[in-house]
C-alpha positions as CSV (number, residue, x, y, z in Angstrom):
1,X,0.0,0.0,0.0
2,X,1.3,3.6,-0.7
3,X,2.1,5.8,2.2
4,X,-2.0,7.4,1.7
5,X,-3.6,4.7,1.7
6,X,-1.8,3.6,4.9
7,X,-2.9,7.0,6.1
8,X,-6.5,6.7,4.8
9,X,-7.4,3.3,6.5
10,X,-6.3,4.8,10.0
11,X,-8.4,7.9,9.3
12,X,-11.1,8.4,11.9
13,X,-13.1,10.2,9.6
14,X,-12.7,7.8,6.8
15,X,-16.5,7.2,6.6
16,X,-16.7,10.8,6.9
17,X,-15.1,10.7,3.5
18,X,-16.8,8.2,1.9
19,X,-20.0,9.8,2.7
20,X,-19.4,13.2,1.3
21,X,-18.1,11.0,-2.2
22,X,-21.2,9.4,-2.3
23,X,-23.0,12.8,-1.9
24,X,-20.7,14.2,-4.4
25,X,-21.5,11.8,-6.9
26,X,-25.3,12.8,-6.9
27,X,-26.7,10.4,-4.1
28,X,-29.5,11.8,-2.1
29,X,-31.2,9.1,-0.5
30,X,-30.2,7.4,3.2
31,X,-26.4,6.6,3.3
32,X,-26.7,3.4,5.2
33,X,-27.4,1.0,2.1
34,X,-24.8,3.0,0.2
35,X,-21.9,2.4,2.7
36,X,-22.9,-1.1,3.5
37,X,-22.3,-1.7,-0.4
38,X,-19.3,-0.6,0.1
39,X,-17.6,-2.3,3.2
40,X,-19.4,-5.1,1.6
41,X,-17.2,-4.5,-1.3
42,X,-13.8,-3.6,-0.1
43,X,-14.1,-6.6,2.0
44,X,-13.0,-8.9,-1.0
45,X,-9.6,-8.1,0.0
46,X,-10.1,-9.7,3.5
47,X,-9.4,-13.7,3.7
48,X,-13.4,-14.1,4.4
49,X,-15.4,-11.4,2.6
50,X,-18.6,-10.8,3.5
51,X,-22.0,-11.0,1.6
52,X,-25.0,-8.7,1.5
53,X,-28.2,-8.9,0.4
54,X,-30.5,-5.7,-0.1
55,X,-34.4,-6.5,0.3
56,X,-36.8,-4.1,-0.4
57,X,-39.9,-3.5,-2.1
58,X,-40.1,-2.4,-5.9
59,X,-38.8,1.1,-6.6
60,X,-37.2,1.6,-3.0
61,X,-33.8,2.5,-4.4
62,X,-31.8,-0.6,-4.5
63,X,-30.4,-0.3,-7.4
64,X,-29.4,3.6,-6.8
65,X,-28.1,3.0,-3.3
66,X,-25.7,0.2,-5.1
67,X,-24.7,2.1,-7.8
68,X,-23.7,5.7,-5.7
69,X,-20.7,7.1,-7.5
């Protein structure tokens, strides 16, 4: 890892961060499903990843919570 992104993983405010990128990138709606995505996603570098499953009815955002810039 480069000398940020040692930094950046022992940043307190790291979610912080993440949430004003998702903000930044257009997302308007509740940042839990958003930042679930993506601890979900960054997990894949751990030895046991996790899984998530988003369940919800039609048109609750799903889709647009997953796909925050």
């Amino acid at each position: 890892m480069t000398t940020n992104l040692m930094e950046l993983r022992k940043d307190p405010n790291l979610f912080s961060k993440i949430k004003a990128e998702i903000v930044g990138g257009g997302y308007a709606g509740d940042l839990t499903p958003p930042l679930l995505a993506y601890v979900a996603a960054m997990s894949r570098l751990l030895d046991n990843p996790l899984n998530l499953v988003l369940v919800g009815p039609s048109g609750a955002g799903k889709n647009r919570a997953i796909d925050a810039d």
